[in-house]
KEVOFI-387802 format. One record per residue (C-alpha): y, z, x; residue number from 1. Coordinates in Angstrom, 3 decimals. Example, Ala and Ser with C-alpha at 12.3 -4.5 7.8 and 13.67 -1.06 7.14 Angstrom:
% residues 2
<yy:-4.500; zz:7.800; xx:12.300; n:1>
<yy:-1.060; zz:7.140; xx:13.670; n:2>
***
This chain:
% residues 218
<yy:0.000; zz:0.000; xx:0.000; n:1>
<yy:3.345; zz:1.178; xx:1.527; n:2>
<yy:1.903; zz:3.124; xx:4.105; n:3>
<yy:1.736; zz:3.367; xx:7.768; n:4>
<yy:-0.904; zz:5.559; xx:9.683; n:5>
<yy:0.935; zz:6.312; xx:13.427; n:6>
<yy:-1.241; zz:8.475; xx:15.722; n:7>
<yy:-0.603; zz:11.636; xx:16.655; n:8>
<yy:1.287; zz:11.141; xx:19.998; n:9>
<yy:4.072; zz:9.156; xx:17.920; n:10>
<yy:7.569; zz:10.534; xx:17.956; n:11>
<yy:8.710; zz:12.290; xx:14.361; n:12>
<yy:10.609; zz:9.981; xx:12.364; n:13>
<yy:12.521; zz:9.593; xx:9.146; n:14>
<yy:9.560; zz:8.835; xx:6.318; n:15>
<yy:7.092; zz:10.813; xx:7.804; n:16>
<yy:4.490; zz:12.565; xx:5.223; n:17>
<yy:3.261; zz:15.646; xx:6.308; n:18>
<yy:0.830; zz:17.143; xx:4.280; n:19>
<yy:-0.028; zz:20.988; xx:3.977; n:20>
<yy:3.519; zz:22.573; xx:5.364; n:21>
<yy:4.497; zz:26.233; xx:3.956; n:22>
<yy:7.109; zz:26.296; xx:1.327; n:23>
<yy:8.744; zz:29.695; xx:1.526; n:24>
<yy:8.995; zz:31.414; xx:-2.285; n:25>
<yy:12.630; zz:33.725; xx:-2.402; n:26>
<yy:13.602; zz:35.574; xx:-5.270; n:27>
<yy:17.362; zz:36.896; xx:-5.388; n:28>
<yy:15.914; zz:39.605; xx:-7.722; n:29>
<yy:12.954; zz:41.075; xx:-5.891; n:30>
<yy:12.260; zz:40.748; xx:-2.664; n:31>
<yy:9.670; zz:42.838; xx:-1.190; n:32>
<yy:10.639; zz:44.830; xx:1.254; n:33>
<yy:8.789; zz:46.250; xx:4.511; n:34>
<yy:9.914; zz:49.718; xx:6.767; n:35>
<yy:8.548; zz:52.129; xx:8.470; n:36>
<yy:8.414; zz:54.553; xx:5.063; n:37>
<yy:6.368; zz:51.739; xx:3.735; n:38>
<yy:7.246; zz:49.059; xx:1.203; n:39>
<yy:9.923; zz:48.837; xx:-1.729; n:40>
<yy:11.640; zz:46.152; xx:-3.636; n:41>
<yy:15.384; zz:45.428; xx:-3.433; n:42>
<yy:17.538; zz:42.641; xx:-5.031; n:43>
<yy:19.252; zz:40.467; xx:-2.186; n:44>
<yy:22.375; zz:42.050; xx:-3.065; n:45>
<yy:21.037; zz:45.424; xx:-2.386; n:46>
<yy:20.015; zz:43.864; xx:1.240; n:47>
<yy:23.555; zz:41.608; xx:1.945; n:48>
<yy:25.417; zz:44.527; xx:1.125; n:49>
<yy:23.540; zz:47.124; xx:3.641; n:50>
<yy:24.056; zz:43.952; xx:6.497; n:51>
<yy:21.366; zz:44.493; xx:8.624; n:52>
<yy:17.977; zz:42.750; xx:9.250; n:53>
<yy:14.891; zz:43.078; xx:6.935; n:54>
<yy:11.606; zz:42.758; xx:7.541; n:55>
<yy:10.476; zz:40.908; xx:3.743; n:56>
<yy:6.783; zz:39.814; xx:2.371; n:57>
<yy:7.802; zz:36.641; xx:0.537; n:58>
<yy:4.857; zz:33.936; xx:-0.789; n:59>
<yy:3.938; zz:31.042; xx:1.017; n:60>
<yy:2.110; zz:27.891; xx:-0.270; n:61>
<yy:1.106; zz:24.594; xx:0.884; n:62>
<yy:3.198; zz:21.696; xx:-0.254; n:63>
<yy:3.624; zz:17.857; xx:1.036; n:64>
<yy:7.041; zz:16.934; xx:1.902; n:65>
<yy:8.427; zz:13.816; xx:3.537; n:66>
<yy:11.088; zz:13.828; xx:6.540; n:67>
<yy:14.595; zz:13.079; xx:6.091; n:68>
<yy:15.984; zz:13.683; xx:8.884; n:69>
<yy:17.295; zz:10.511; xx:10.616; n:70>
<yy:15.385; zz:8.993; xx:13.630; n:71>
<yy:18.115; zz:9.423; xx:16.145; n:72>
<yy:18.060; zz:13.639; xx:15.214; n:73>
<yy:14.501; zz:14.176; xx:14.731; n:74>
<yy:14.484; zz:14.008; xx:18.655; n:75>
<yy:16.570; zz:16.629; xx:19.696; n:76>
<yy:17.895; zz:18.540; xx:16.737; n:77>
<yy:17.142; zz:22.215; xx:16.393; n:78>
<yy:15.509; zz:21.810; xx:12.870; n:79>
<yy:14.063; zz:18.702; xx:10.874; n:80>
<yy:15.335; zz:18.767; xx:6.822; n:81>
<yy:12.371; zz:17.415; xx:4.539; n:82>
<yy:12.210; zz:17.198; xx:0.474; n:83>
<yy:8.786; zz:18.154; xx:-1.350; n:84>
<yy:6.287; zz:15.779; xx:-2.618; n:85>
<yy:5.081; zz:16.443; xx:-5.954; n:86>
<yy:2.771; zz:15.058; xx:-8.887; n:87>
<yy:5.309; zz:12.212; xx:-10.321; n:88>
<yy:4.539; zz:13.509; xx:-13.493; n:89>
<yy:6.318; zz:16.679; xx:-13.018; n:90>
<yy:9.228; zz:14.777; xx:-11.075; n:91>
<yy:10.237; zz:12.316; xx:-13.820; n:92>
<yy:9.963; zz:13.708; xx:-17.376; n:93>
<yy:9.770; zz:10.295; xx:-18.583; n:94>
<yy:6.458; zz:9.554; xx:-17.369; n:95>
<yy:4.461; zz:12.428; xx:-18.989; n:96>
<yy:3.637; zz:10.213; xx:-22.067; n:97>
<yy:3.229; zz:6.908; xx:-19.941; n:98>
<yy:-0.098; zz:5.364; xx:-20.059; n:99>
<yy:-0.143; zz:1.787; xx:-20.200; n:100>
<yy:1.273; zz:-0.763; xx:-16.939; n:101>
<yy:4.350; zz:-2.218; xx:-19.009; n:102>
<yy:5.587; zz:1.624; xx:-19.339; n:103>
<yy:4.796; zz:2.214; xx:-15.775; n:104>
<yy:6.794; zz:-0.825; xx:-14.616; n:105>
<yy:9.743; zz:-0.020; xx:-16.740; n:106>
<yy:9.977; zz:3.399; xx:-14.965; n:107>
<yy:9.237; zz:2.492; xx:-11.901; n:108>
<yy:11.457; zz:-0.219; xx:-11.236; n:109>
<yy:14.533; zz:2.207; xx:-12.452; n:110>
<yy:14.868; zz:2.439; xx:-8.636; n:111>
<yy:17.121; zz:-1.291; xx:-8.594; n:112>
<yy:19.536; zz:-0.133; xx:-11.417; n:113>
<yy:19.556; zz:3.812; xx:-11.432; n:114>
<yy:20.588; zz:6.565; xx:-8.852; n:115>
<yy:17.254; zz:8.568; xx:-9.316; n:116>
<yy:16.530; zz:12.309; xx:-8.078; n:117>
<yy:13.264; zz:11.174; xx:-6.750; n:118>
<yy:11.302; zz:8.418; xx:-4.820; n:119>
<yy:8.323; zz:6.762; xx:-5.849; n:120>
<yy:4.899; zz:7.070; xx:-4.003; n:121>
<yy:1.891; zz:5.560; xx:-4.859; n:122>
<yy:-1.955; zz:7.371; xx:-4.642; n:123>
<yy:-3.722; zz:6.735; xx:-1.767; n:124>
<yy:-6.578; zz:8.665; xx:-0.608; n:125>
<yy:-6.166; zz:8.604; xx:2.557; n:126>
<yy:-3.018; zz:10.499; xx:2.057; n:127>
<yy:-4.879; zz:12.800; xx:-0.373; n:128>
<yy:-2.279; zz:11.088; xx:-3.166; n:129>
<yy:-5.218; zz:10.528; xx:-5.917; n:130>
<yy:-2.318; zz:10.337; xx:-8.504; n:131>
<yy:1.199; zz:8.969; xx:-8.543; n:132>
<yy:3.281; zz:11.011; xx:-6.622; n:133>
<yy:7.400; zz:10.762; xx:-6.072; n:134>
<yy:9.561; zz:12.764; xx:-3.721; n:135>
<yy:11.801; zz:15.283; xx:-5.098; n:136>
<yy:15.011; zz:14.997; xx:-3.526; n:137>
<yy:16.333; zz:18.063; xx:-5.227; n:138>
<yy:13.945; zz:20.476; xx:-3.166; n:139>
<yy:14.191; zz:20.713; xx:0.820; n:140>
<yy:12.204; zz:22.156; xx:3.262; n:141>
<yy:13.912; zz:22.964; xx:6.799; n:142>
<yy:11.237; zz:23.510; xx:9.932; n:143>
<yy:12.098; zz:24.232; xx:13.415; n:144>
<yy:11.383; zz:20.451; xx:15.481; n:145>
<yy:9.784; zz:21.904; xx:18.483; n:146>
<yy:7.307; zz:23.558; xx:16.089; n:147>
<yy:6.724; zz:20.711; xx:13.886; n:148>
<yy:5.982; zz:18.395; xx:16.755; n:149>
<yy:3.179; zz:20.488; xx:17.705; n:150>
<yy:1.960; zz:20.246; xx:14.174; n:151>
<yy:1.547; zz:16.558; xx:14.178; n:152>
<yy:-1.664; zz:16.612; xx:12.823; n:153>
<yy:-0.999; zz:17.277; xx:9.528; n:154>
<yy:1.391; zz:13.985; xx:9.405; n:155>
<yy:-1.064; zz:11.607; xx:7.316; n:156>
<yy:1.334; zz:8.663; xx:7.955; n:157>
<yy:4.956; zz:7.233; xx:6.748; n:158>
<yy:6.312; zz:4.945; xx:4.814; n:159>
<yy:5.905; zz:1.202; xx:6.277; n:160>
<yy:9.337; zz:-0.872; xx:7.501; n:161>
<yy:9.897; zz:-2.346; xx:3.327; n:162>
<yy:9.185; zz:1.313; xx:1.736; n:163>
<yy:11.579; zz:3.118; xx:5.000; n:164>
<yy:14.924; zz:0.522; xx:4.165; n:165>
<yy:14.407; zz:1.654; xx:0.369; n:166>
<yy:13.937; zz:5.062; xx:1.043; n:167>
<yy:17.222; zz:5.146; xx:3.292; n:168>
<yy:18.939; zz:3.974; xx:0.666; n:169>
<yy:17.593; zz:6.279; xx:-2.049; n:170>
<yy:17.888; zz:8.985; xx:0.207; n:171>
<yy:21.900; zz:8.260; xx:0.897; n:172>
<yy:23.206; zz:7.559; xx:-2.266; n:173>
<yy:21.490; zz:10.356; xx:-3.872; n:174>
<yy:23.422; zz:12.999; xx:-1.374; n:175>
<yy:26.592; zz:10.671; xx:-1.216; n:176>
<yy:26.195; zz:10.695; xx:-5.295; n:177>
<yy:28.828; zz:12.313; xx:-7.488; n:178>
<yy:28.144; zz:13.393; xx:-10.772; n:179>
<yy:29.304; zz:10.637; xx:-13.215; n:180>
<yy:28.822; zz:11.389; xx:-17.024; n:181>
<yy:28.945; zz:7.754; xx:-18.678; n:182>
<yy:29.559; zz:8.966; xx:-21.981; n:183>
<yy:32.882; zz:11.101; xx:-21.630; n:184>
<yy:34.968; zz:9.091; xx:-23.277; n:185>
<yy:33.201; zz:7.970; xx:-26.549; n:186>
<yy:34.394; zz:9.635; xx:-29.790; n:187>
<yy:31.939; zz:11.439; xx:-32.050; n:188>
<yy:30.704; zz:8.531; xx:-34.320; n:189>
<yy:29.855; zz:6.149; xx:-30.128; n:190>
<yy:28.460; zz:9.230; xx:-28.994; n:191>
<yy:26.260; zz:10.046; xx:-31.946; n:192>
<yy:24.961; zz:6.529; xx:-30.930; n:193>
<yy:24.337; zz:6.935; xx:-27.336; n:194>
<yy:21.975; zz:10.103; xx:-28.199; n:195>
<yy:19.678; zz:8.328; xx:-30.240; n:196>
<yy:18.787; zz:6.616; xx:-26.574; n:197>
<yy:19.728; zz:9.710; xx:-24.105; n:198>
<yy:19.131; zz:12.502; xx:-26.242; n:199>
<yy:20.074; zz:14.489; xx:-23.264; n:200>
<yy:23.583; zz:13.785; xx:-23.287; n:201>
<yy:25.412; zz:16.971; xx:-24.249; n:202>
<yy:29.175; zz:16.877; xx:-25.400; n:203>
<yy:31.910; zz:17.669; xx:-23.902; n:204>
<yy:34.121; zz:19.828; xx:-25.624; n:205>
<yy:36.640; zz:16.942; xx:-26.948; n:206>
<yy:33.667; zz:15.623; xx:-28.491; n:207>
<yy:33.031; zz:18.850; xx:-30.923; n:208>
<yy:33.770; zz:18.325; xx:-34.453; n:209>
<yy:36.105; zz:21.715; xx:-34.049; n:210>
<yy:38.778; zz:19.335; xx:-31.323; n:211>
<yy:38.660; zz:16.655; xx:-33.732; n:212>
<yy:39.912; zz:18.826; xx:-36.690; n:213>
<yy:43.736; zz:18.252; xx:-37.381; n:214>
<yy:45.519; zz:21.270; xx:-36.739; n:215>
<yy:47.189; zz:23.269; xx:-39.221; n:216>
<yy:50.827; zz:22.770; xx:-39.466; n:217>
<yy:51.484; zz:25.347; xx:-41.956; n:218>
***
């Protein structure tokens, strides 16, 4: 497919899938705490405010995750940024239902005409992808580079030269993005329309039937 399988001597680079790196789990509520008296939970506040250095238990699981770090950093920078790879299923909502190819391609080609919070990955075994899979560019993983390079062996391969350019390009506009809301400036009766097709767009307040009441003069 759109893969590439470099050995393991080959420098890090941008598109790299690495499969089986720890995600760290924080909670800004409870973290569990470690001292000499034993353990106790505080909230982070509790631990900012006290400034000094914890010792915390905090989960740790497994996740895939592709590098996005650019080539010309992943070579001497002090840490290398990735984003999580997940089921694309739980990445796009729109794809929960989809069964047939036509539904498929009309999500999948969203990439051309949409700025997207995700990439697109197809299975592969030899990946250990046995379903569709998209990056999430909305979670990032940071990992020390000297460390990393030493765990080469759990890079399963990277996107080939077609998937990389498309992934750049994904990968910059959604960080360069802004947040654009198309449907500011439609009145109650256009936007009533637009929902029927993006149910999710909520209104802003001049588009509450309360700011288009004429005020009372009296």
């Amino acid at each position: 497919m759109i893969y590439e399988f470099p050995g393991q001597d080959r420098p890090i680079r941008q598109g790299d899938i690495f499969v089986g790196l720890p995600r760290v789990e924080v909670s800004l509520e409870r973290i569990p705490l470690v001292d000499e008296d034993g353990s106790y939970d505080a909230s982070w506040e509790e631990v900012a405010s006290a400034g000094n250095q914890v010792r915390a238990i905090l989960p740790v699981r497994p996740v895939s995750a592709i590098v996005i770090t650019q080539d010309c950093d992943t070579i001497h920078s002090q840490d290398i940024s990735l984003c999580e790879i997940r089921e694309f299923r739980a990445v796009e909502g729109k794809a929960r239902q989809t069964k047939d190819a036509k539904g498929w391609v009309s999500i999948l080609t969203q990439h051309a005409r949409v700025n997207l919070k995700w990439f697109y990955l197809p299975p592969d075994p030899r990946l250990g992808f046995d379903d569709k899979m998209a990056v999430d560019f909305t979670v990032t993983l940071r990992v020390p580079r000297v460390e990393l390079e030493r765990y080469r062996g759990f890079r399963k391969g990277r996107l080939n030269p077609t998937a990389d350019e498309h992934f750049r390009e994904r990968l910059a506009e959604f960080f360069r993005r802004y947040p654009y809301d198309e449907w500011y400036p439609l009145n109650m009766e256009e936007l009533a329309e637009y929902q029927k097709k993006y149910a999710d767009a909520a209104p802003f307040p001049w588009q509450q039937p309360a700011a288009n009441q004429p005020e009372d003069e009296s």
